[in-house]
C-alpha positions as a Python dict, from the first residue, in 0.01 Angstrom:
ca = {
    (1, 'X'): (0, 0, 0),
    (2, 'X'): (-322, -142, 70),
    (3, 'X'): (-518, -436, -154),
    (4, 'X'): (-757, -196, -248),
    (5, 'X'): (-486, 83, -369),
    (6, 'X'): (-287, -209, -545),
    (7, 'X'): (-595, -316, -777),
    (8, 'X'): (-715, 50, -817),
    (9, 'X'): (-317, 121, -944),
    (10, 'X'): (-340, -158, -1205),
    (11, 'X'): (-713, -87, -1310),
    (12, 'X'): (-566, 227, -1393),
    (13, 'X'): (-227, 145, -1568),
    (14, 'X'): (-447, -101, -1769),
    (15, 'X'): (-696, 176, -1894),
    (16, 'X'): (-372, 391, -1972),
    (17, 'X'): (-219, 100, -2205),
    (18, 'X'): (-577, 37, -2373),
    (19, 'X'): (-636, 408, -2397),
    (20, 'X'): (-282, 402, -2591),
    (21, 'X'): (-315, 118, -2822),
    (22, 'X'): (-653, 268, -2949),
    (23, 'X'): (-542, 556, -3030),
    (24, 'X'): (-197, 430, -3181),
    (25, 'X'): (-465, 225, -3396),
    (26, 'X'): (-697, 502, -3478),
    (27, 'X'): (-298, 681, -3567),
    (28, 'X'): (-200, 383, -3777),
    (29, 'X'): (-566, 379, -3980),
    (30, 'X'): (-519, 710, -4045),
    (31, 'X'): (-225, 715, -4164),
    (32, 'X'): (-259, 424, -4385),
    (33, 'X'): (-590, 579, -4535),
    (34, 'X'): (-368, 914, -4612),
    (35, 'X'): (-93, 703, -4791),
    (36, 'X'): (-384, 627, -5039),
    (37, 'X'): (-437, 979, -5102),
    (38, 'X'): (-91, 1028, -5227),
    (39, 'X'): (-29, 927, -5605),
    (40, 'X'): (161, 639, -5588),
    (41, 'X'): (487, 577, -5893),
    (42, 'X'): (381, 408, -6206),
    (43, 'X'): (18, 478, -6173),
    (44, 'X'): (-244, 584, -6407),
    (45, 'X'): (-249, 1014, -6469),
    (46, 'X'): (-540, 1077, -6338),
    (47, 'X'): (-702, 1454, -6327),
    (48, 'X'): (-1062, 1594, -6180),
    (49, 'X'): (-1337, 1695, -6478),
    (50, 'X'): (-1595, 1675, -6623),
    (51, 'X'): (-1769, 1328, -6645),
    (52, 'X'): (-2121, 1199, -6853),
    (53, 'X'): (-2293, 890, -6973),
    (54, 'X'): (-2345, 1064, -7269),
    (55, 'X'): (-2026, 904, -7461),
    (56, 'X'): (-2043, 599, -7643),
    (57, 'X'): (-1634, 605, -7669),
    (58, 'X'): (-1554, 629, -7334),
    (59, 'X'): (-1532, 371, -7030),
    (60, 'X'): (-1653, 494, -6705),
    (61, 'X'): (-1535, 317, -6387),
    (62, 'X'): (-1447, 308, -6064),
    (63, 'X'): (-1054, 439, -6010),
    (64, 'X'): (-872, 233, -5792),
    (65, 'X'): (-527, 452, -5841),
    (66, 'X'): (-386, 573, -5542),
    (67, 'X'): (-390, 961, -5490),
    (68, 'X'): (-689, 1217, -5449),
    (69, 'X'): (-895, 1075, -5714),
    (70, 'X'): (-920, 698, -5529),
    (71, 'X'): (-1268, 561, -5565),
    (72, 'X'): (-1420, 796, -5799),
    (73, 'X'): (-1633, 736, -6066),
    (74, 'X'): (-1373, 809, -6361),
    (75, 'X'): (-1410, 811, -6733),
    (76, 'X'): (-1155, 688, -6979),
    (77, 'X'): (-1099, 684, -7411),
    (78, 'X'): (-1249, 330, -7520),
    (79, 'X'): (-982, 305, -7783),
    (80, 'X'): (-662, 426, -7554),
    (81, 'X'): (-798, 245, -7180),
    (82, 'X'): (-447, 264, -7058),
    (83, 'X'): (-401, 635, -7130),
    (84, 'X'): (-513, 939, -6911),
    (85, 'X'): (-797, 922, -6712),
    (86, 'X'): (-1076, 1225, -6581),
    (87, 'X'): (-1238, 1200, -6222),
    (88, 'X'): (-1579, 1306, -6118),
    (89, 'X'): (-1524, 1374, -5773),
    (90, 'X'): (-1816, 1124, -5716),
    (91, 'X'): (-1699, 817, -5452),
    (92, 'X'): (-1906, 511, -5479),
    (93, 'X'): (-1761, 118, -5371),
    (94, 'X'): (-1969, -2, -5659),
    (95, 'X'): (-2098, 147, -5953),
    (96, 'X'): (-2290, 66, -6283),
    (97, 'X'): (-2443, 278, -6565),
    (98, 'X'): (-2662, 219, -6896),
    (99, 'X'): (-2886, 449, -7086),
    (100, 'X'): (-2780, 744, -6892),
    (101, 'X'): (-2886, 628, -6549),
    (102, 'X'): (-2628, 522, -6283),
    (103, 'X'): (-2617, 386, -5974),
    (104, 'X'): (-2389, 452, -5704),
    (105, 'X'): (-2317, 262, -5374),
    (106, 'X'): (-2149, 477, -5139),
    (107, 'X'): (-2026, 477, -4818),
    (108, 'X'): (-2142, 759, -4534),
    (109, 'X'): (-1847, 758, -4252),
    (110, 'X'): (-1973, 872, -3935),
    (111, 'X'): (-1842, 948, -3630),
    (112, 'X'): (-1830, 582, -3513),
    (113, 'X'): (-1955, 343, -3766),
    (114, 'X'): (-1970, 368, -4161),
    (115, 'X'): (-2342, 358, -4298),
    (116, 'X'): (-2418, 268, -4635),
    (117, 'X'): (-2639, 357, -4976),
    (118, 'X'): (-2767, 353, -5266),
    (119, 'X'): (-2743, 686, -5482),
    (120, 'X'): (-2882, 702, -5855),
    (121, 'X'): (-2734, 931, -6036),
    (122, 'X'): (-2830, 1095, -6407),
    (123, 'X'): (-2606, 1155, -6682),
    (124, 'X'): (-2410, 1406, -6531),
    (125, 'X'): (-2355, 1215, -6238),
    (126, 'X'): (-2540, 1444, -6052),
    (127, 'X'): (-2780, 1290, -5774),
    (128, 'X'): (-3177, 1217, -5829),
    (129, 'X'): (-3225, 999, -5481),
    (130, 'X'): (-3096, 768, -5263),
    (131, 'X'): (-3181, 466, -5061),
    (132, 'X'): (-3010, 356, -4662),
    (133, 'X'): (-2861, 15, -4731),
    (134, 'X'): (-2897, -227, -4499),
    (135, 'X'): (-2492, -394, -4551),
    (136, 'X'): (-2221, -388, -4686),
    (137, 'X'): (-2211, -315, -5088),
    (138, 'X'): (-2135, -602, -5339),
    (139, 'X'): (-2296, -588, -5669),
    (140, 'X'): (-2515, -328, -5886),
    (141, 'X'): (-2664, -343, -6247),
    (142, 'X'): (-2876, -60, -6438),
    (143, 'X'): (-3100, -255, -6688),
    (144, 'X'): (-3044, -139, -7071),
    (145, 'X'): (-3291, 114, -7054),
    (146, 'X'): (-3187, 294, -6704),
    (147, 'X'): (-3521, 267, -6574),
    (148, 'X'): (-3431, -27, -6317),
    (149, 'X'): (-3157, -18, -6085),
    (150, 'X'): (-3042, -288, -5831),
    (151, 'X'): (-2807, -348, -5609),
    (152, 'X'): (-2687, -637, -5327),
    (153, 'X'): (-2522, -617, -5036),
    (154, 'X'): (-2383, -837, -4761),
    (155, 'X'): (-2595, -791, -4431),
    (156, 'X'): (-2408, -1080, -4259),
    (157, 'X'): (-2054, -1206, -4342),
    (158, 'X'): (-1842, -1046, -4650),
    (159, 'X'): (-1729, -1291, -4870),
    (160, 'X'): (-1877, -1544, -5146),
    (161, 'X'): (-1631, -1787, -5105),
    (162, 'X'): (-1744, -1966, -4751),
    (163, 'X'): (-2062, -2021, -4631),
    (164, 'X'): (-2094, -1771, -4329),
    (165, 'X'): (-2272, -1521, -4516),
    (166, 'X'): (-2658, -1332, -4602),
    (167, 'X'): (-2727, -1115, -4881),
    (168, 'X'): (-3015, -897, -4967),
    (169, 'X'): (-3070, -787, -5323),
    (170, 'X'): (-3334, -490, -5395),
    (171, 'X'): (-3497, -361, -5718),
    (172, 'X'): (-3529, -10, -5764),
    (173, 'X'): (-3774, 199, -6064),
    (174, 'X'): (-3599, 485, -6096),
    (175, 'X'): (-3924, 651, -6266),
    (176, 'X'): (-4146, 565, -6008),
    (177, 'X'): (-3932, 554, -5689),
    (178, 'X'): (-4118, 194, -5623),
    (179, 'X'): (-3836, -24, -5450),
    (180, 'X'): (-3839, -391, -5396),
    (181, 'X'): (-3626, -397, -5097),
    (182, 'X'): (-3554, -801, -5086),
    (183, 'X'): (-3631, -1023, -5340),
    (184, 'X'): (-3696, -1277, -5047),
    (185, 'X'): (-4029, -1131, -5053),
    (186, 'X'): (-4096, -1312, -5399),
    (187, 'X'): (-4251, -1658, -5499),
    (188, 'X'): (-3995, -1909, -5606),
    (189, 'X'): (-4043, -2224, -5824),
    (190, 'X'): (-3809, -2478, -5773),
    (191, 'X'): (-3754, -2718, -6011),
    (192, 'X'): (-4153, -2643, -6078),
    (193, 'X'): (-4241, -2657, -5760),
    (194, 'X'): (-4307, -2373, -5471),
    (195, 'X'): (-4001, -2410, -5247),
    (196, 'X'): (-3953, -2180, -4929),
    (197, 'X'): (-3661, -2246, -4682),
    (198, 'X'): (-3533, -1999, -4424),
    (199, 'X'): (-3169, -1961, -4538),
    (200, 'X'): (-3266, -1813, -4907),
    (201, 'X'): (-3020, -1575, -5027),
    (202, 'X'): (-2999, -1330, -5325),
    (203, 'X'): (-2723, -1156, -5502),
    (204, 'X'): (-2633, -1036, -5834),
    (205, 'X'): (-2975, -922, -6040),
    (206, 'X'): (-2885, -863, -6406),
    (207, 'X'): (-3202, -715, -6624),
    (208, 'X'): (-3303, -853, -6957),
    (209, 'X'): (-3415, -567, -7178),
    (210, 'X'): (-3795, -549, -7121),
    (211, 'X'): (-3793, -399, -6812),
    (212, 'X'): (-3976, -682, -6673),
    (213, 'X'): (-3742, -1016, -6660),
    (214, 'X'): (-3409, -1053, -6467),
    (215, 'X'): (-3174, -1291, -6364),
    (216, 'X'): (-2975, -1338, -6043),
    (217, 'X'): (-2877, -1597, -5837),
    (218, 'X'): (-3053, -1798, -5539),
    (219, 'X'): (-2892, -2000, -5256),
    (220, 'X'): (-3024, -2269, -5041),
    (221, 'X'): (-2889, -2570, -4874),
    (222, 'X'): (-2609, -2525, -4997),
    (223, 'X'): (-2676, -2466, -5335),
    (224, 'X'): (-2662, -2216, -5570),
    (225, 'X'): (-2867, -2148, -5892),
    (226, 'X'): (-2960, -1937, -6185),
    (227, 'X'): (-3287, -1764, -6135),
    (228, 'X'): (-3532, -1616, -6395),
    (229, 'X'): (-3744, -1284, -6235),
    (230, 'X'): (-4034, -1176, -6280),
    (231, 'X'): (-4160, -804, -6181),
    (232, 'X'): (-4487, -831, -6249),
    (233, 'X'): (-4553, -1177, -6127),
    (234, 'X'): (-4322, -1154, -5860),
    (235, 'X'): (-4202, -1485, -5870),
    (236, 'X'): (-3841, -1622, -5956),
    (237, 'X'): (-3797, -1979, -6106),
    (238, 'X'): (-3484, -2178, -6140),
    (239, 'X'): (-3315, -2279, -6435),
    (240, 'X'): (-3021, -2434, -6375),
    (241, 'X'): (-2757, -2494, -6051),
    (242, 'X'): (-2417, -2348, -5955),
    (243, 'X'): (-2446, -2040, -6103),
    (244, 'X'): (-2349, -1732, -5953),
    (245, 'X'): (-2350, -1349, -6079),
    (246, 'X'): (-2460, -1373, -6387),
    (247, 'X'): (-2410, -1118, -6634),
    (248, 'X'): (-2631, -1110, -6958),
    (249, 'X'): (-2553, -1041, -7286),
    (250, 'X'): (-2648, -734, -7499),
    (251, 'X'): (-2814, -931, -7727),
    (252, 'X'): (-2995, -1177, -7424),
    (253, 'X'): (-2914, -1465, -7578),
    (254, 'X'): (-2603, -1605, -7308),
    (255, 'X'): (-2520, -1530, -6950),
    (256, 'X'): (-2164, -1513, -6817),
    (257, 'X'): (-2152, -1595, -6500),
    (258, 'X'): (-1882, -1798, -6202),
    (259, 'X'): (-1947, -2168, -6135),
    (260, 'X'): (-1730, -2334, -5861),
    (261, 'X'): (-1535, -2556, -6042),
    (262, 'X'): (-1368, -2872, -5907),
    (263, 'X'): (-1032, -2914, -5792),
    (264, 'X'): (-1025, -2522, -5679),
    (265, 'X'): (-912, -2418, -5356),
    (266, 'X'): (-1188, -2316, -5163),
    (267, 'X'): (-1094, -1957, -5115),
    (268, 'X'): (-1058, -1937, -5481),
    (269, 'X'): (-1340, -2179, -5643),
    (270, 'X'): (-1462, -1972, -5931),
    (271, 'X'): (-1407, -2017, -6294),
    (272, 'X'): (-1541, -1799, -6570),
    (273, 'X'): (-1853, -1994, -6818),
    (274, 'X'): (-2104, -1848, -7025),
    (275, 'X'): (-2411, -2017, -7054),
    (276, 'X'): (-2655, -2024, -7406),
    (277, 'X'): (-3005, -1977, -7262),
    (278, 'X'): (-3218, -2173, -7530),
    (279, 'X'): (-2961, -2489, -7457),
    (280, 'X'): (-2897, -2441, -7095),
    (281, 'X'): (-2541, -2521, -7252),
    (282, 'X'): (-2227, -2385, -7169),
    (283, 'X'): (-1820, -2320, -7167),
    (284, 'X'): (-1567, -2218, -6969),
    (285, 'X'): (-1370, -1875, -7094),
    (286, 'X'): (-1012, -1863, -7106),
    (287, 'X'): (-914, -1696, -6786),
    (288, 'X'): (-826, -2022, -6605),
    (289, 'X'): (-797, -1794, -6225),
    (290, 'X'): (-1016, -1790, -5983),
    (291, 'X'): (-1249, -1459, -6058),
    (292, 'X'): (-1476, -1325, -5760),
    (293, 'X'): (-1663, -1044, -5975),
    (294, 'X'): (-1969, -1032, -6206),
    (295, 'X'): (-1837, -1011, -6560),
    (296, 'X'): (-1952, -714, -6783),
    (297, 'X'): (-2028, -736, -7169),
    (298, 'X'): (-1821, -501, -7332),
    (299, 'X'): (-2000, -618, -7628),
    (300, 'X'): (-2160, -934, -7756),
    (301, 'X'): (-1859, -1123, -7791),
    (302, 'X'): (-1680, -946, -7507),
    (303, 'X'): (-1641, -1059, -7144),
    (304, 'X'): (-1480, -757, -6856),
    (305, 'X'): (-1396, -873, -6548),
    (306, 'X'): (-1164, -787, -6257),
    (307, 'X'): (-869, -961, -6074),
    (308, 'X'): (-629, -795, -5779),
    (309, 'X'): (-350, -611, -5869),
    (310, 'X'): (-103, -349, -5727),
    (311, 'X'): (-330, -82, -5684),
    (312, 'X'): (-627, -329, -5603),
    (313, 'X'): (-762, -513, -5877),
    (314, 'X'): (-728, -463, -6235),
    (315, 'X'): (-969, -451, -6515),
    (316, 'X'): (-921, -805, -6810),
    (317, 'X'): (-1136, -893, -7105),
    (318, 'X'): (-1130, -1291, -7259),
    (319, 'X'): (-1360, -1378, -7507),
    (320, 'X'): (-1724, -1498, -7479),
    (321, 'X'): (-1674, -1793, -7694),
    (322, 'X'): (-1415, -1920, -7473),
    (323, 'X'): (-1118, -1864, -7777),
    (324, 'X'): (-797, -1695, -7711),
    (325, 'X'): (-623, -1566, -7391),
    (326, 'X'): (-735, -1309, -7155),
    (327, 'X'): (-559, -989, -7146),
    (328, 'X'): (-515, -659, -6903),
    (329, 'X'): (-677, -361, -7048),
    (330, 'X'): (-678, -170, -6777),
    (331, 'X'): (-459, -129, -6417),
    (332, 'X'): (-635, 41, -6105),
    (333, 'X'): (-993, 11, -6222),
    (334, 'X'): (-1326, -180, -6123),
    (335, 'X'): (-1692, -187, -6225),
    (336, 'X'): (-1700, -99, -6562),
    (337, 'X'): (-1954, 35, -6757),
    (338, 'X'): (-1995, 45, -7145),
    (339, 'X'): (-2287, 330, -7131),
}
């Protein structure tokens, strides 16, 4: 056999074995994204229905359960969270409601590559528009009215905890259809100065009630901070450092939110504080792990938040004033929504 027939032979024998493990992994994805399809023992009942944001008594959510219903947006009895649940058919990777406006971040799988958006939805979850995202989805918030929605997403790197990651955070009015597709574009005061820097990063907006103001956080140099918006002005100024996600309060008095605590491992740095506004002062809650979520005000003296579990994370509540001990309300759930 000749050189030339010897490196053809193994040019080909090594396309064969590539052309096999590709497809054994394409196989083995499959297969693994079927198993999640199939209702798995001592999971939440879960049945298709009829779903609104038109019920004060009911929690609507994201089901994490494993059978048909996986990822929809899913309602459940406020009083009875553990008891049966009723899917909308509707998939979204995050989701948020208030005031009968939701929005939805979905994921469109193509043929190669997953794209990603941004649907708003009205109180029958049924579509009014959507928006092409330019990442990977991490947080959303509806203000109290449901005329803003916004939404963050990771456009380089996926996690919070290290430093090799970008975000881009957009403002949507759902009345108008005017979107603010980076809050990079804005003016920020630092410390009550202008400050620009090239790494700036946003993520997780949280509206105060006038349709104007919001909070989120900014990073930069390595730094994080709490950030007060402003719409009209656009310009964000700081308030305070390491803060991140914040969540307001119904009554906009305190923001819960993660600081990165000392003494954490750094894959799991977060501890749950609320912060008073007019004091800038603040405590920690009584969850004492490490949560990677933006908390949700079940009420004002409330805090929702999620941690993994079997199915994928579960759904815990602690107190605002930093009293008792956190406790499971519900198993298989995430981003809840008190509409």
């Amino acid at each position: 056999m000749t050189r030339l027939r010897t490196r053809l032979l193994v040019l080909l024998c090594a396309s064969a074995v590539l052309a096999v493990v590709a497809t054994a992994s394409v196989l083995h994805a499959a297969d693994r994204s079927g198993a999640r399809d199939v209702a798995k023992p001592g999971g939440p009942a879960v049945t298709a229905g009829r779903v609104t944001l038109t019920d004060e008594h009911r929690i609507v959510f994201r089901n994490m359960a494993w059978g048909p219903h996986r990822d929809e947006v899913t309602t459940v009895d406020a009083g009875a969270p553990g008891g049966a649940r009723t899917a909308s058919g509707v998939k979204c990777l995050r989701f948020y409601a208030a005031s009968g406006t939701a929005v939805c971040l979905q994921a469109v799988h193509g043929t190669l590559t997953d794209t990603y958006r941004a649907t708003i939805l009205d109180r029958r979850l049924k579509e009014r528009a959507h928006y092409a995202l330019p990442g990977i989805p991490s947080r959303a918030r509806v203000s109290p009215s449901g005329r803003l929605a916004a939404w963050t997403v990771f456009v380089g790197g996926d996690s919070y905890a290290g430093t090799n990651f970008s975000t881009r955070a957009a403002i949507l009015d759902t009345r108008t259809g005017d979107l603010v597709p980076t809050l990079e574009d804005f003016a920020i005061l630092k410390d009550g100065r202008p400050y620009r820097a090239a790494d700036v990063n946003f993520w997780g907006v949280t509206f105060d009630a006038d349709d104007r103001h919001f909070y989120a956080t900014l990073a930069t140099q390595g730094h994080t901070y709490l950030v007060r918006g402003d719409l009209r002005t656009r310009t964000v100024t700081t308030l305070r450092t390491n803060v991140e996600c914040p969540s307001l309060s119904p009554d906009g008095s305190r923001i819960a939110y993660k600081r990165r605590d000392e003494g954490l491992p750094s894959d799991a740095p977060w501890r749950l504080h609320v912060l008073d506004l007019r004091t800038l002062a603040d405590h920690p809650l009584a969850e004492s792990r490490s949560v990677d979520d933006q908390a949700v005000w079940k009420d004002d003296t409330t805090v929702t938040y999620a941690l993994p579990g079997d199915f994928g994370a579960d759904l815990y509540e602690a107190a605002a004033d930093g009293s008792g001990h956190p406790r499971r309300v519900m198993t298989a759930a995430v981003s809840p929504a008190y509409p």
